[in-house]
C-alpha positions as CSV (number, residue, x, y, z in Angstrom):
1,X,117.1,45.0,-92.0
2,X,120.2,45.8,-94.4
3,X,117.8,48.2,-96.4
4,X,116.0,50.2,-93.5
5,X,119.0,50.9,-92.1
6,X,120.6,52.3,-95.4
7,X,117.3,54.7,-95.9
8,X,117.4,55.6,-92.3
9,X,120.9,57.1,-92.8
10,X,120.0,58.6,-95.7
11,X,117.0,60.1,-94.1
12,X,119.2,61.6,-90.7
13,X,122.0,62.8,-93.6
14,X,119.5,64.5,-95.3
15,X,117.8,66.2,-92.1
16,X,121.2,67.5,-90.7
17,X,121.2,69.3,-94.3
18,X,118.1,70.9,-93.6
19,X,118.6,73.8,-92.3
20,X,115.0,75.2,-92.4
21,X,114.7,72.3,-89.6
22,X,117.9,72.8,-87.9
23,X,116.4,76.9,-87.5
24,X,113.2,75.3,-86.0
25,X,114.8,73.6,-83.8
26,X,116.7,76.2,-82.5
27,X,113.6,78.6,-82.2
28,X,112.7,75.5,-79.9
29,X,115.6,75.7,-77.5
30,X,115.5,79.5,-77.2
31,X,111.8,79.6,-76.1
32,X,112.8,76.8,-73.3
33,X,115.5,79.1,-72.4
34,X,113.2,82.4,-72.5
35,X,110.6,80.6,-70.3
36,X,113.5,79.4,-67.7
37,X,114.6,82.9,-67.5
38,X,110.9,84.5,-67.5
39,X,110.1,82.1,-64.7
40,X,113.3,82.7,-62.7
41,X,112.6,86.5,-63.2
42,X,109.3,86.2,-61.6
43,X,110.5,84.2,-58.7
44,X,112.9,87.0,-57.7
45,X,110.1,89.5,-58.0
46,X,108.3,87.4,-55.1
47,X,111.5,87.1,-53.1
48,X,111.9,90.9,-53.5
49,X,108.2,91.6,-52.4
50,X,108.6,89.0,-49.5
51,X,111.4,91.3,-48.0
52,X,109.9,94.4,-49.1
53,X,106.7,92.8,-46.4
54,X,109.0,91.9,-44.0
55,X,110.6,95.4,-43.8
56,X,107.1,97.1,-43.6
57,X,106.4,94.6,-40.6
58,X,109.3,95.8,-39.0
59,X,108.6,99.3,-39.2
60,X,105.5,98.6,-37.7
61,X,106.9,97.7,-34.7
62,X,105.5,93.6,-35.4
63,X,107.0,90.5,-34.8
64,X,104.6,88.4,-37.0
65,X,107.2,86.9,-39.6
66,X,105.6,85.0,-43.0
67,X,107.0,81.7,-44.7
68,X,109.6,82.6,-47.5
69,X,108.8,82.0,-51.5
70,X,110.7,78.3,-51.7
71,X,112.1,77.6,-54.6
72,X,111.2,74.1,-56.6
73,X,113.2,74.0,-59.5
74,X,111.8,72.1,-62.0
75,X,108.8,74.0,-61.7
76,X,110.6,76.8,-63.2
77,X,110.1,74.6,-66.5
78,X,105.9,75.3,-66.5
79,X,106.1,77.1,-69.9
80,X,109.4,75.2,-71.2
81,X,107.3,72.4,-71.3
82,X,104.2,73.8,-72.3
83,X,106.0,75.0,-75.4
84,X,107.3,71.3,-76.0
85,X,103.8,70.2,-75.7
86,X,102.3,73.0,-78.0
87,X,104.8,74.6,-80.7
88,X,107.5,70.9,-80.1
89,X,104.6,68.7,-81.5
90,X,103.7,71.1,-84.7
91,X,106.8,71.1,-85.6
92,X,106.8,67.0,-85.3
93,X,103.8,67.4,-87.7
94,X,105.8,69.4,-90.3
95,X,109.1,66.9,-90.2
96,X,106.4,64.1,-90.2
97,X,104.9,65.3,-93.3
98,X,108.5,66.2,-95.3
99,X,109.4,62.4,-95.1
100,X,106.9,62.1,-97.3
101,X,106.2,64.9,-99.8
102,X,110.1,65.2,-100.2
103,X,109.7,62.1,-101.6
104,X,106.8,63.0,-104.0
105,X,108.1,66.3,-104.9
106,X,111.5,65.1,-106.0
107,X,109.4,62.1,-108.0
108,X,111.8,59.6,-106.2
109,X,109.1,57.2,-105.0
110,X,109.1,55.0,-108.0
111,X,112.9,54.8,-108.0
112,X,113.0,54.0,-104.6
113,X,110.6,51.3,-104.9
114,X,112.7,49.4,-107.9
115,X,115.2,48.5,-105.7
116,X,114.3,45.0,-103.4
117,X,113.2,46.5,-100.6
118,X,111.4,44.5,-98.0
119,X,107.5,45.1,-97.5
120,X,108.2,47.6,-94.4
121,X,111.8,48.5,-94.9
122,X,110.9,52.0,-96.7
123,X,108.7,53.3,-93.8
124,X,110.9,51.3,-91.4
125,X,113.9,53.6,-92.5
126,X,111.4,56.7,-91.9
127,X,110.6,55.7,-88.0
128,X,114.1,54.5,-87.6
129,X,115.5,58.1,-88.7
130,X,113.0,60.2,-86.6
131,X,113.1,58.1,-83.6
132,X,116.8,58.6,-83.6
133,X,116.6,62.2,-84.6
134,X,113.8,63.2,-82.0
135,X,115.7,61.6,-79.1
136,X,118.7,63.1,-80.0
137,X,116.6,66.7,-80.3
138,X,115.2,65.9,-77.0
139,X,118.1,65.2,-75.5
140,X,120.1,68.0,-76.7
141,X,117.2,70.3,-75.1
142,X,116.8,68.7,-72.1
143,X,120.6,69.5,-71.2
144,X,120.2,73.3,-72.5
145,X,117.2,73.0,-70.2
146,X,119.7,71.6,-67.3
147,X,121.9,74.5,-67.8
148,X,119.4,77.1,-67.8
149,X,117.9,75.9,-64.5
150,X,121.8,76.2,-63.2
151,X,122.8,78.7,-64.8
152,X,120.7,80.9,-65.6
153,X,117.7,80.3,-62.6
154,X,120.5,79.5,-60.4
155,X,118.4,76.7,-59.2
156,X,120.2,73.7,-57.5
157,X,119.5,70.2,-58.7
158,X,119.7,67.1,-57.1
159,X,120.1,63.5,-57.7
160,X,116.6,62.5,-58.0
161,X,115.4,66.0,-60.0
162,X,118.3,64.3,-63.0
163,X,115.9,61.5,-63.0
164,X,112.8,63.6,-63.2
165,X,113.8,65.2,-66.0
166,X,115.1,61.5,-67.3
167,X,111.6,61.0,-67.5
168,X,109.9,63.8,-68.7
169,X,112.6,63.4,-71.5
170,X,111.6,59.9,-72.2
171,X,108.0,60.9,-72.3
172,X,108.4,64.1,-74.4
173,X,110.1,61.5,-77.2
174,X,107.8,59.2,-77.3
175,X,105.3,61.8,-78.0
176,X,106.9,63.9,-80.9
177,X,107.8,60.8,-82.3
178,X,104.1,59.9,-82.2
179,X,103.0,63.1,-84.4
180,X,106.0,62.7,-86.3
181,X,104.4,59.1,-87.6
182,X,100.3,60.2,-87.5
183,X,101.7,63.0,-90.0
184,X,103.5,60.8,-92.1
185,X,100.5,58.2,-92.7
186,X,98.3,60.7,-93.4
187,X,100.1,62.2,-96.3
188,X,101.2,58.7,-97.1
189,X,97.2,57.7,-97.5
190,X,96.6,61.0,-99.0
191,X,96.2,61.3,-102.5
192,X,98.1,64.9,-102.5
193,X,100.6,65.8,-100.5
194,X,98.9,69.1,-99.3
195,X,96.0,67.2,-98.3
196,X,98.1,64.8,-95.6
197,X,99.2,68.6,-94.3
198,X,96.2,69.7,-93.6
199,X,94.8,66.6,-92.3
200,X,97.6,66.4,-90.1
201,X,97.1,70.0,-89.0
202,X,93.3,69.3,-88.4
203,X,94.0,66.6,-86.4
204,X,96.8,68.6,-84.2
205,X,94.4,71.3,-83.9
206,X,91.8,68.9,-82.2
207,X,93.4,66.7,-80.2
208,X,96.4,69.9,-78.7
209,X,93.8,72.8,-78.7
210,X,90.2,72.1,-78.6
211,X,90.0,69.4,-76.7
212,X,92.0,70.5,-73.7
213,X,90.7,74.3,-73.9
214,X,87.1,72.5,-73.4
215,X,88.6,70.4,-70.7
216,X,90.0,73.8,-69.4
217,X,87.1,75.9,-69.6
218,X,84.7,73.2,-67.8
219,X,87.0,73.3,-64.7
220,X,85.5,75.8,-62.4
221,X,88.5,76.4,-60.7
222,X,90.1,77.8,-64.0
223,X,87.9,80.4,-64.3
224,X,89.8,82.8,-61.8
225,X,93.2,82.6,-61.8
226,X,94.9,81.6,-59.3
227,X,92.1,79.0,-58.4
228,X,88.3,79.7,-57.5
229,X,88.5,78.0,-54.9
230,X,91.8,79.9,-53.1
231,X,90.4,83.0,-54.1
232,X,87.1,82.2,-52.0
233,X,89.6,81.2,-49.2
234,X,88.5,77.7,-49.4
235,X,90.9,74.7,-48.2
236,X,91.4,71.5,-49.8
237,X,88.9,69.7,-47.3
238,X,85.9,72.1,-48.2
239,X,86.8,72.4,-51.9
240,X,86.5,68.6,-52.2
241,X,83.3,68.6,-49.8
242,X,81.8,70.7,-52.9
243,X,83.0,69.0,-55.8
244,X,81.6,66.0,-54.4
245,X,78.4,67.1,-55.6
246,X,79.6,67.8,-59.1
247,X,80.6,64.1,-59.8
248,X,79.0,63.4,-62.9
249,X,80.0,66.7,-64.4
250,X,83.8,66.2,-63.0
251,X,83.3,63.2,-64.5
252,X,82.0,63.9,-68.1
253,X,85.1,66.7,-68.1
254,X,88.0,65.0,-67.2
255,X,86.0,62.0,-69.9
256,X,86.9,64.4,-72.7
257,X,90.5,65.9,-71.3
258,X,91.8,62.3,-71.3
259,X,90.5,61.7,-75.1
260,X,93.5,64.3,-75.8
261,X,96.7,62.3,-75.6
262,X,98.3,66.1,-75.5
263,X,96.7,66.4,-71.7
264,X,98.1,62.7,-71.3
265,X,101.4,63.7,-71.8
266,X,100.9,67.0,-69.9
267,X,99.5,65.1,-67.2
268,X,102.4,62.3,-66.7
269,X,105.2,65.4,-67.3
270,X,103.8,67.9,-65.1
271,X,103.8,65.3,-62.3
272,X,107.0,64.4,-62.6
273,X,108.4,67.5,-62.7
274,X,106.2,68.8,-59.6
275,X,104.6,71.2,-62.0
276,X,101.4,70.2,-60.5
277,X,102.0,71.1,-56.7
278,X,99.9,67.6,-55.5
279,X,103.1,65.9,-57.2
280,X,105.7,68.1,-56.3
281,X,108.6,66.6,-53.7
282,X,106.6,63.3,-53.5
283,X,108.3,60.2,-54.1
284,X,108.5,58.7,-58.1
285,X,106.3,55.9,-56.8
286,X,103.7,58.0,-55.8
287,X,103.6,60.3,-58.9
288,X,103.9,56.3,-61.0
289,X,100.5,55.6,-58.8
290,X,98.9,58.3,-60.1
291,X,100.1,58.7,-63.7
292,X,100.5,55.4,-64.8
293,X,97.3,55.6,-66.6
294,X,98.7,58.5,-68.3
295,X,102.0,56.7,-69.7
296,X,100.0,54.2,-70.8
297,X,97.9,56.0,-73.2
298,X,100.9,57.8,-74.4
299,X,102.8,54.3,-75.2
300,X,99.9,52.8,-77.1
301,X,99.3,56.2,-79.5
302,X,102.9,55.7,-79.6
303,X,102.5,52.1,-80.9
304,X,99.3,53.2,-82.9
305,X,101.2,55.3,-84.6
306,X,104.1,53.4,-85.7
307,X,101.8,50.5,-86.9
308,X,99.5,52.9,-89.0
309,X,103.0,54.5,-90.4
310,X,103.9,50.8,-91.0
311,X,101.0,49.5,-92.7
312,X,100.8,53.0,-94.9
313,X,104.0,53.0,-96.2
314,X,104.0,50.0,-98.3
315,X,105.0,50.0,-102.0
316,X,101.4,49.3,-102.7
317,X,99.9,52.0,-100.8
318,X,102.3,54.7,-101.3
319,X,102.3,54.1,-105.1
320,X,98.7,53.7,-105.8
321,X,97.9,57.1,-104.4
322,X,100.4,59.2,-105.5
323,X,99.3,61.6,-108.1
């Protein structure tokens, strides 16, 4: 225990020196802030053309009055998260991969390995290190992302939205932390250290893009945005009336969504957050009803990762494929 925790402070001391990942992480927090203020922006534009209809209806000489734009805050955060999601977990894949070919590049790996290091101490240090540094980058988001929504989208928050976020916090951890360690096996396994990259980035590519574009692109009601369905005029009732005769196909898509723990995450996050409007304002044991599948799948990749990252970083693994 002695030893992971003396290469797992190594490991954050080193990292806080980086500064090519320090600047990453700040492009991070600025495109959370830039989609805050993008979708605040876009919120006043609908409050403006609400009283711009209003006036019209009055200088028509009508009384008909419409409901007013409300304002959910957290699902302001739409794109904030998406980013998290998207550009958060490449960059996991490229601090996942340094803990390794740092190592091999600097031709430290042998030294390391001469001192008396228990079996999973070395890759123990490595989790230990970006566990504690992706919760502490979460975290240090998640309050820029509280001070954007008060500051900057002037959007009140109350007890239970802390919570939310709480949540979709704990979640967006556990799933950087999760690329973090599939990118370190692989270029742990790999013979060279540009190979594990690429594998790494392969694998992102799949499981964040392809597979949840196809997912995408099979939904009808993506195809027109805003919904197929409400641009046809068609209420919920009637929509589902239809898709009941699309089972199997509804079936076979969501199938291959739900193979992408990416649109797990998405899933549990944007219900949370009221992103997806079925979710929004309903109680957390509701959304936990419906997304508890979801959190699931994301807490075993979580623990399939750190056991492959475990098993992979052994002396006699690591050493008998390094160049």
């Amino acid at each position: 225990m002695t030893e992971m925790l003396t290469l797992a402070k190594k490991e954050i001391t080193e990292l806080r020196r980086n500064r090519l990942l320090i600047l990453l992480f700040g492009f991070l927090a600025l495109a959370v802030i830039l989609s805050v203020v993008v979708a605040s922006a876009d919120f006043r534009l609908k409050i403006a053309d609400y009283h711009h209809y209003l006036d019209a209806l009055k200088a028509a000489g009508s009384t008909a009055t419409a409901p007013a734009p409300q304002l959910f805050p957290l699902q302001l955060l739409r794109g904030g998260m998406e980013y998290l999601e998207i550009i958060g977990s490449l960059f996991a894949v490229v601090l996942g991969t340094s803990m390794i070919t740092k190592e091999k590049g600097r031709g430290t790996l042998a030294l390391i390995f001469t001192r008396p290091l228990g079996r999973f101490a070395f890759a123990g240090g490595k989790i230990l290190a970006l566990s504690l540094v992706w919760a502490a980058t979460v975290g240090a988001l998640f309050l820029v992302i509280v001070a954007s929504l008060l500051f900057v989208g002037n959007a009140p928050l109350q007890g239970s939205d802390y919570l939310r976020l709480a949540l979709a916090g704990a979640h967006t951890t556990g799933y950087l932390i999760m690329w973090s360690l599939l990118a370190m096996t692989l270029t742990a396994l790999a013979r060279r250290a540009g190979t594990g990259l690429i594998l790494a980035l392969v694998l992102w590519l799949v499981v964040v893009l392809i597979i949840p574009q196809i997912g995408d692109t099979m939904d009808p009601d993506n195809q027109i945005p805003g919904g197929l369905f409400a641009s046809l005029q068609v209420d919920k009732s009637h929509e589902q009336a239809v898709m009941a005769h699309f089972t199997g196909y509804e079936t076979t898509r969501d199938l291959i969504e739900q193979t992408s723990v990416t649109k797990q995450y998405e899933r549990a996050t944007f219900a949370y957050l009221g992103i997806k409007n079925e979710y929004n304002q309903q109680p957390l044991a509701s959304i936990w009803a419906g997304t508890f599948n979801n959190t699931l799948w994301l807490l075993a990749a979580l623990a399939t990762s750190v056991s492959t990252a475990l098993l992979s970083g052994t002396k006699k693994t690591i050493l008998r494929k390094a160049p």
